[in-house]
PDB file of N, CA, C and O in Angstrom:
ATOM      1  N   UNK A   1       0.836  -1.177   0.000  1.00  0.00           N
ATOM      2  CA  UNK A   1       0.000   0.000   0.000  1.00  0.00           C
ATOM      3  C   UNK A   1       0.885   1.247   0.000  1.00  0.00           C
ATOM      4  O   UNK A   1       1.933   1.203   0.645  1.00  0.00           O
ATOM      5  N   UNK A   2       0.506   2.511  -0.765  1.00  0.00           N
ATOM      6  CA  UNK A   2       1.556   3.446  -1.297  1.00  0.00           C
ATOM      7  C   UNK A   2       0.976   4.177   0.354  1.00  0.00           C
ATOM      8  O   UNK A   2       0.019   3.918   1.084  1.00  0.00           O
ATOM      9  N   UNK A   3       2.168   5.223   0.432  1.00  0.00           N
ATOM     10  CA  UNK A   3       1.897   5.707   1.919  1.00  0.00           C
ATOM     11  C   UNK A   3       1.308   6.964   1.443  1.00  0.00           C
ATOM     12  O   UNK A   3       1.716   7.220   0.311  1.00  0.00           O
ATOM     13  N   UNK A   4       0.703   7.612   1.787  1.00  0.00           N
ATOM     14  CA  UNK A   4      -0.154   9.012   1.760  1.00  0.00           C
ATOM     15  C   UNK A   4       0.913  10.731   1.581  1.00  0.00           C
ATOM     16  O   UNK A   4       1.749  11.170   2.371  1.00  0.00           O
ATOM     17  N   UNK A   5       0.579  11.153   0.652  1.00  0.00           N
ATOM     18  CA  UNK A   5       1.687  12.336   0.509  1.00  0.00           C
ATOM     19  C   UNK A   5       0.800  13.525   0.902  1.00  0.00           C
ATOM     20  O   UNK A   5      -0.396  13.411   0.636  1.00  0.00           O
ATOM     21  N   UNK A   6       1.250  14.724   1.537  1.00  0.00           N
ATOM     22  CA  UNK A   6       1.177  15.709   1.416  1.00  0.00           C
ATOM     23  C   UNK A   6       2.368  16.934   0.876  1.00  0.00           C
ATOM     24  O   UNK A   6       3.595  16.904   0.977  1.00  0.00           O
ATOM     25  N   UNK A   7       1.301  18.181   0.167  1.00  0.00           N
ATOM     26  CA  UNK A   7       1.532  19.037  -0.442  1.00  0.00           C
ATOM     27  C   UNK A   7       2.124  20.071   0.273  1.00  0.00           C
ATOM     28  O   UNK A   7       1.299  20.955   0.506  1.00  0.00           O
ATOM     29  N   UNK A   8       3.199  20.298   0.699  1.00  0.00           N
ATOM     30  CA  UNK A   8       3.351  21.868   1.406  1.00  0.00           C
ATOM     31  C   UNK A   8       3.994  23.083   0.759  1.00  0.00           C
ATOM     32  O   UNK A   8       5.206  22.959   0.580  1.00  0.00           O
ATOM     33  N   UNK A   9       3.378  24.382   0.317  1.00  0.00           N
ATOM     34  CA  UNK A   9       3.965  25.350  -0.110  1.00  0.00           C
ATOM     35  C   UNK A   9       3.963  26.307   1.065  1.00  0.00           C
ATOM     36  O   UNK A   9       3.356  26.322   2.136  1.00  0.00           O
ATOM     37  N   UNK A  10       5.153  27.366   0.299  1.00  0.00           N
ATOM     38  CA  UNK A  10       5.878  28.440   1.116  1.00  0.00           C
ATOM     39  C   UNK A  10       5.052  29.642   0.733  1.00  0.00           C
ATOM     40  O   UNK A  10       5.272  30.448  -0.170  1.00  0.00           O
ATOM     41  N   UNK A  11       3.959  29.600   1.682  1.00  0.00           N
ATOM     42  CA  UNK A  11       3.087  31.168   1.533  1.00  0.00           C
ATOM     43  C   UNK A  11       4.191  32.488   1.937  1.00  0.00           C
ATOM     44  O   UNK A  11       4.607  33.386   1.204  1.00  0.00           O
ATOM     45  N   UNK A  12       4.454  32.231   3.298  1.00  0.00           N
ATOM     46  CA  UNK A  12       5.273  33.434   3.389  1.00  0.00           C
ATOM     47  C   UNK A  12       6.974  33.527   3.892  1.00  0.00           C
ATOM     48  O   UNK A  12       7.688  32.786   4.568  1.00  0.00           O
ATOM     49  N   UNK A  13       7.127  34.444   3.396  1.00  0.00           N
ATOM     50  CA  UNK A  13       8.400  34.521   3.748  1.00  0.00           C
ATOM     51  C   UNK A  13       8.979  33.871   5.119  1.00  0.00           C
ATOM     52  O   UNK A  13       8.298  33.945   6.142  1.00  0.00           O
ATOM     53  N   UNK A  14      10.378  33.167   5.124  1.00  0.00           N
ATOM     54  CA  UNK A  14      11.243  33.005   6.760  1.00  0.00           C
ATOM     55  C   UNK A  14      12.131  34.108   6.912  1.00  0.00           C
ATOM     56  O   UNK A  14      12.927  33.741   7.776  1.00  0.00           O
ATOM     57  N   UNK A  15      12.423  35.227   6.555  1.00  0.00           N
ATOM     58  CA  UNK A  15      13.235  36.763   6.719  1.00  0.00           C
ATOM     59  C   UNK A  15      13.081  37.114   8.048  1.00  0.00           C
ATOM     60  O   UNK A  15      11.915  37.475   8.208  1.00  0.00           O
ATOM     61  N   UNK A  16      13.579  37.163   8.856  1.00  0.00           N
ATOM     62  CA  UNK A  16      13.325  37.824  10.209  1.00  0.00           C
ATOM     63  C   UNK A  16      12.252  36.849  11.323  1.00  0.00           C
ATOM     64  O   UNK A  16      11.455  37.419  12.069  1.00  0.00           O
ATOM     65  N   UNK A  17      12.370  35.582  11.287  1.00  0.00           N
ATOM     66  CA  UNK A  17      11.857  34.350  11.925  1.00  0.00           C
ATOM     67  C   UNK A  17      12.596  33.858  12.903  1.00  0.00           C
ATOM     68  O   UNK A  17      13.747  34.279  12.788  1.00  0.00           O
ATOM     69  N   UNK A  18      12.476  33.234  13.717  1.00  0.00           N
ATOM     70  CA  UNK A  18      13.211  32.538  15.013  1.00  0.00           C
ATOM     71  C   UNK A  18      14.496  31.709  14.119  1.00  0.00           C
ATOM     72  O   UNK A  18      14.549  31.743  12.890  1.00  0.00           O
ATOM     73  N   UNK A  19      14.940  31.383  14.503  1.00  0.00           N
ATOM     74  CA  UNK A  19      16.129  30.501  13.768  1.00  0.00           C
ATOM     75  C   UNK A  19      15.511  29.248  13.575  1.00  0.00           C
ATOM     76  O   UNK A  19      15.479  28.949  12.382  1.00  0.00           O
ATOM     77  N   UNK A  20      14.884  28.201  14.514  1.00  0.00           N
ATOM     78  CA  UNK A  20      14.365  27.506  14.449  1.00  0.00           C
ATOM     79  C   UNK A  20      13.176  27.129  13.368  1.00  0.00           C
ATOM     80  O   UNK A  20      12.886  25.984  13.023  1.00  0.00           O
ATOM     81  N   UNK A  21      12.720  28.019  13.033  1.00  0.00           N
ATOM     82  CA  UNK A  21      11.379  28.016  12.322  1.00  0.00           C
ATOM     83  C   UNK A  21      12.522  28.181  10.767  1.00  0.00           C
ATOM     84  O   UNK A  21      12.242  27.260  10.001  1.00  0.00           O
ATOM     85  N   UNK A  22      13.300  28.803  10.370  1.00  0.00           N
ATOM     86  CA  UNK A  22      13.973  28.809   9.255  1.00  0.00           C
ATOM     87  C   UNK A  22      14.697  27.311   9.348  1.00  0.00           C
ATOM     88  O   UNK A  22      14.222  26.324   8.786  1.00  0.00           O
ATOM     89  N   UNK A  23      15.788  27.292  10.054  1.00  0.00           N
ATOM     90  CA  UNK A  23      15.649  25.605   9.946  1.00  0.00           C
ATOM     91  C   UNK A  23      15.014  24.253   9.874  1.00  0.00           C
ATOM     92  O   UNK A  23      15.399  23.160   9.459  1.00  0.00           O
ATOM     93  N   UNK A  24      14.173  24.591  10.290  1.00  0.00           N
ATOM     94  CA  UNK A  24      12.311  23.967  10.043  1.00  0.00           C
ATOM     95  C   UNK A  24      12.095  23.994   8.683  1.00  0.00           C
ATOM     96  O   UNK A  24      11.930  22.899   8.144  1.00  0.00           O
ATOM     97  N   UNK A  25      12.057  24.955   8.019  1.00  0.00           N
ATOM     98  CA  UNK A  25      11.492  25.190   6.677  1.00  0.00           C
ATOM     99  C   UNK A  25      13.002  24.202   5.509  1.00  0.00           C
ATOM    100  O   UNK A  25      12.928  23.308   4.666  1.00  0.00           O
ATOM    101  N   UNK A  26      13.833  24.764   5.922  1.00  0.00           N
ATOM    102  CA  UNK A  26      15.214  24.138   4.928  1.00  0.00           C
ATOM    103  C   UNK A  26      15.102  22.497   5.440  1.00  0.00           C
ATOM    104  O   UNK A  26      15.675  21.769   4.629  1.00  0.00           O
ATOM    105  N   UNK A  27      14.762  22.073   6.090  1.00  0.00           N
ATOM    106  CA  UNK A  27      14.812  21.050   6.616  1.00  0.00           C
ATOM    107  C   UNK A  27      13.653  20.276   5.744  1.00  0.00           C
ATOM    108  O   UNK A  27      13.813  19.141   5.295  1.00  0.00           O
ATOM    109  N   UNK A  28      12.392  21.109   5.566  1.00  0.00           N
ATOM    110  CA  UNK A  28      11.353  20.516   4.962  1.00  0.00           C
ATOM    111  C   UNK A  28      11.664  20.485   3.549  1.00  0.00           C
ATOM    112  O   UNK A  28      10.867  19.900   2.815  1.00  0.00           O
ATOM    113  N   UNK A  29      12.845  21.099   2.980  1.00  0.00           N
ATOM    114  CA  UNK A  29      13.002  21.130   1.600  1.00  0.00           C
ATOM    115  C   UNK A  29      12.510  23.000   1.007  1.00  0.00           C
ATOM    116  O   UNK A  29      12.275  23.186  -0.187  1.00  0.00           O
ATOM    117  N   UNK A  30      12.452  23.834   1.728  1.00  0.00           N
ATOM    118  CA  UNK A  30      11.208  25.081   1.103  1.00  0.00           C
ATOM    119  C   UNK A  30      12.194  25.743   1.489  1.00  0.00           C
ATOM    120  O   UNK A  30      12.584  25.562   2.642  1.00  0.00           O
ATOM    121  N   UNK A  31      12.804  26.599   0.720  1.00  0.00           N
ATOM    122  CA  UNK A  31      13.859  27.715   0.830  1.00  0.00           C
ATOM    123  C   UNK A  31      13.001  29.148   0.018  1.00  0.00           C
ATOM    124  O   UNK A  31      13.178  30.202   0.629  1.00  0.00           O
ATOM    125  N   UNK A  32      12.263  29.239  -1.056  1.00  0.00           N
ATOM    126  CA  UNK A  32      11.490  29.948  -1.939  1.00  0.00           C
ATOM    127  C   UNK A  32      10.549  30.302  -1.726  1.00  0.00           C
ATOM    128  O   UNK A  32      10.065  29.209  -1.429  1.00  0.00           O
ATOM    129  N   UNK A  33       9.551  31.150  -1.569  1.00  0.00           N
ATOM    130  CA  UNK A  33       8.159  31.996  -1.631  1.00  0.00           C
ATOM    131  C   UNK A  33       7.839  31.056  -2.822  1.00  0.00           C
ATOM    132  O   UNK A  33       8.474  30.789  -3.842  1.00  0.00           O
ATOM    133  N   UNK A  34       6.200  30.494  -2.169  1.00  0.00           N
ATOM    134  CA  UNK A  34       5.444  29.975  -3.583  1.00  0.00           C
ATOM    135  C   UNK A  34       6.065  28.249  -3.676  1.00  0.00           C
ATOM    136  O   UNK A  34       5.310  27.540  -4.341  1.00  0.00           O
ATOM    137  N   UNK A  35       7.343  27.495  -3.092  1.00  0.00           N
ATOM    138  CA  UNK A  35       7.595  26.832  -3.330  1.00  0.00           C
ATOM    139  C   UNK A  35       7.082  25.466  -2.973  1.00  0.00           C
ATOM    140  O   UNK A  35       7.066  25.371  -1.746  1.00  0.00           O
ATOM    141  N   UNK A  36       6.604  24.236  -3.631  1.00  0.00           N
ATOM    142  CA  UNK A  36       6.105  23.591  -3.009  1.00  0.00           C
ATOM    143  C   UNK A  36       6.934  21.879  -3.379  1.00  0.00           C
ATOM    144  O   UNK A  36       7.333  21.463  -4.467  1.00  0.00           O
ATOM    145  N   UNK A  37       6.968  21.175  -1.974  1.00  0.00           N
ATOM    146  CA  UNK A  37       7.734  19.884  -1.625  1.00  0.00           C
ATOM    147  C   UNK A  37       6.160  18.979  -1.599  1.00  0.00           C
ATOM    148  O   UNK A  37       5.088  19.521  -1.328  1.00  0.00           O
ATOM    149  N   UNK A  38       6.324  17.515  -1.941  1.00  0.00           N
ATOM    150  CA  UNK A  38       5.598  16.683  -1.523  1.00  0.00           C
ATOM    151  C   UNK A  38       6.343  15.801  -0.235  1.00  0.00           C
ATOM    152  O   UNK A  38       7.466  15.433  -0.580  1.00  0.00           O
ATOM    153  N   UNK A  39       6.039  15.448   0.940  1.00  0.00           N
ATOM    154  CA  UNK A  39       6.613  14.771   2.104  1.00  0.00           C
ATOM    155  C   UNK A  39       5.188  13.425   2.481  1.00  0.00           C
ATOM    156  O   UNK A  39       3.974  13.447   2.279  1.00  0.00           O
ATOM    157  N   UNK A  40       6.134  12.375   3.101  1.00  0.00           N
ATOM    158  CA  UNK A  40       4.972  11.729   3.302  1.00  0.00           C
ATOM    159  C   UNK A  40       3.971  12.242   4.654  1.00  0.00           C
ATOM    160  O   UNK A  40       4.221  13.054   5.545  1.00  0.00           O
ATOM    161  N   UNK A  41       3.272  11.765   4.504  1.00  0.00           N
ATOM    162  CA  UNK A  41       2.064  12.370   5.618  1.00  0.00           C
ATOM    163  C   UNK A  41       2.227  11.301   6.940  1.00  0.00           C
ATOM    164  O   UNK A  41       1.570  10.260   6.973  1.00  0.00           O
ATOM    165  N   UNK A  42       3.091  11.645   7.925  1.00  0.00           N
ATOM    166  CA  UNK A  42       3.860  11.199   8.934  1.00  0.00           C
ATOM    167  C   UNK A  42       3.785  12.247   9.757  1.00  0.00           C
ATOM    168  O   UNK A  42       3.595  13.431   9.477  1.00  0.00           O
ATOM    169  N   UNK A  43       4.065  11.365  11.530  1.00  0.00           N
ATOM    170  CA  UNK A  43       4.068  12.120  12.679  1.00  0.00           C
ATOM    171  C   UNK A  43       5.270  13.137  12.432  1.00  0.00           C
ATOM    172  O   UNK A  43       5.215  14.367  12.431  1.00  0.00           O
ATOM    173  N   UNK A  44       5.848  12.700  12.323  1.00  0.00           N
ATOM    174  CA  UNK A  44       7.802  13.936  12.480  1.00  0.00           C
ATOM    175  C   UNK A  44       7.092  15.047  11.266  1.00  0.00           C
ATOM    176  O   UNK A  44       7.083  16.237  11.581  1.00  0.00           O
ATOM    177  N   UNK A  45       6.584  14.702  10.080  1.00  0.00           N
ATOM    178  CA  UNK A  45       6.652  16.090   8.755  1.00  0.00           C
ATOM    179  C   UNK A  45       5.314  16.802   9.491  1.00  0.00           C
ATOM    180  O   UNK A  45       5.305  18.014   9.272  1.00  0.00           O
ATOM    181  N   UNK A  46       4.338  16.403  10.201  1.00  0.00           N
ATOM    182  CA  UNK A  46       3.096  16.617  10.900  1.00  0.00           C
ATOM    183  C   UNK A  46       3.906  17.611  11.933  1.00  0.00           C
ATOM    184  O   UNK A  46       3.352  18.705  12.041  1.00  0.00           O
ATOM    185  N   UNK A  47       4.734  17.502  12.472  1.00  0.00           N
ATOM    186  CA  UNK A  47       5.852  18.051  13.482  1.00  0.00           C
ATOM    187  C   UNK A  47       5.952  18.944  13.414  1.00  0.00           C
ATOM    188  O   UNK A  47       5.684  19.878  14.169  1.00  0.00           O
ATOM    189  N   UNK A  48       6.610  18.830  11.936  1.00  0.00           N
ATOM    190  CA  UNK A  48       7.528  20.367  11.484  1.00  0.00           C
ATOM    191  C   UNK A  48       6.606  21.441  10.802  1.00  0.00           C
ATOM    192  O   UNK A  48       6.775  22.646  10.990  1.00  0.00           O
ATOM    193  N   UNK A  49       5.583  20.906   9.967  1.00  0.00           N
ATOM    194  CA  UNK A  49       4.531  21.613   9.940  1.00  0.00           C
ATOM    195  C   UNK A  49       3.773  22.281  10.985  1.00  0.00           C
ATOM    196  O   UNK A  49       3.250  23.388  10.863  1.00  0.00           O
ATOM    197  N   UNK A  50       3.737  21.373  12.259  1.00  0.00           N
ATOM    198  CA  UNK A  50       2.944  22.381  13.114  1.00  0.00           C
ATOM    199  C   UNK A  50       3.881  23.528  13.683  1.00  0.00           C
ATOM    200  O   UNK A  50       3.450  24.459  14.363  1.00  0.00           O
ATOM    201  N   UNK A  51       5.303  23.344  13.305  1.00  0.00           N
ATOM    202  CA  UNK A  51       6.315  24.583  13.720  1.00  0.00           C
ATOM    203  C   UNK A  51       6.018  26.031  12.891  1.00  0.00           C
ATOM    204  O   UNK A  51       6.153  27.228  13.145  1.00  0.00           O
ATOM    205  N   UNK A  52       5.516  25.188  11.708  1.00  0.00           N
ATOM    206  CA  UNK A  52       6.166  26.767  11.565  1.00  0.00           C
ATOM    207  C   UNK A  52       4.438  26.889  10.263  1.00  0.00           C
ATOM    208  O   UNK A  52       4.545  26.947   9.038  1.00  0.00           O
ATOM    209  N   UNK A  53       3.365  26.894  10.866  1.00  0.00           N
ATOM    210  CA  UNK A  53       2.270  26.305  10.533  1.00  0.00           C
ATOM    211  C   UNK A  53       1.737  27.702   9.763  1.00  0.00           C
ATOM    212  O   UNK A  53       0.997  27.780   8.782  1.00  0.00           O
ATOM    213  N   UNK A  54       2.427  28.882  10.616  1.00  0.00           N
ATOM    214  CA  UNK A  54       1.855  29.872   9.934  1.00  0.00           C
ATOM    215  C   UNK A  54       2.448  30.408   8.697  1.00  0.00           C
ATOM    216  O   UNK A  54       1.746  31.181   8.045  1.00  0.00           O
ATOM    217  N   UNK A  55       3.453  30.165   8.332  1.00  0.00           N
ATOM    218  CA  UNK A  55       4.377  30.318   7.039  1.00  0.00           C
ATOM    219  C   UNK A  55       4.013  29.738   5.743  1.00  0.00           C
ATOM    220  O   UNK A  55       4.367  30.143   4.636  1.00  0.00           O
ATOM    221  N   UNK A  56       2.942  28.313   6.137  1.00  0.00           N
ATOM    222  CA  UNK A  56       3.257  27.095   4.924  1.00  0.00           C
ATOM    223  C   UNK A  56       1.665  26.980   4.939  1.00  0.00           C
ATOM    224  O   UNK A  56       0.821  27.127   5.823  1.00  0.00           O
ATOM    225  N   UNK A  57       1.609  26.608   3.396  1.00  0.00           N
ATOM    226  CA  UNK A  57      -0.120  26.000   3.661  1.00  0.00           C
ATOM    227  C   UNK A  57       0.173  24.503   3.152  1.00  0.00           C
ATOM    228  O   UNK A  57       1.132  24.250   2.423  1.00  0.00           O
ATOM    229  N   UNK A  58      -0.986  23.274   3.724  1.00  0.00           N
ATOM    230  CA  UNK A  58      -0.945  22.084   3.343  1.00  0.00           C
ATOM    231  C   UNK A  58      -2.185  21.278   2.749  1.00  0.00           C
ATOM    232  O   UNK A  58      -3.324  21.491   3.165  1.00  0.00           O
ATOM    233  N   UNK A  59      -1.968  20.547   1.973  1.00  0.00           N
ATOM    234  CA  UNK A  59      -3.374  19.986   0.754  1.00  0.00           C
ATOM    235  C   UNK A  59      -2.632  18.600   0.822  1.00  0.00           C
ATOM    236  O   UNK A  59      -1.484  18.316   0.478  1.00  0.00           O
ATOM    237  N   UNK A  60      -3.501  17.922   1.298  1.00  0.00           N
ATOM    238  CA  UNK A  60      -2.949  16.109   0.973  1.00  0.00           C
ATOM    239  C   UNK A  60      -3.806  15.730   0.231  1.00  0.00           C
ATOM    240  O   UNK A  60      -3.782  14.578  -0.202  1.00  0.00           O
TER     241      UNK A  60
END
């Protein structure tokens, strides 16, 4: 059975963000405004999404 993907793009900018929350984002693959990674839909990417939740939007 294929495992479940979600969609995450980079609504807004990480410029002036906690450090953490920018390493969050490079970590998820999203360095770009507008940019979007597919990750599988898992507790840890569920994680990092809820870090930095207000930056990114998600569509599975």
């Amino acid at each position: 059975m294929a495992e479940k993907m979600i969609t995450i793009t980079l609504v807004k900018s990480p410029y002036g963000r906690k450090p953490n929350q920018t390493l969050t984002l490079k970590a998820l693959g999203l360095t770009k405004r507008n940019q979007q990674v597919e990750k599988p839909d898992n507790e840890a990417v569920r994680g990092m999404v809820a870090t930095v939740q207000h930056l990114v939007e998600v569509k599975e």
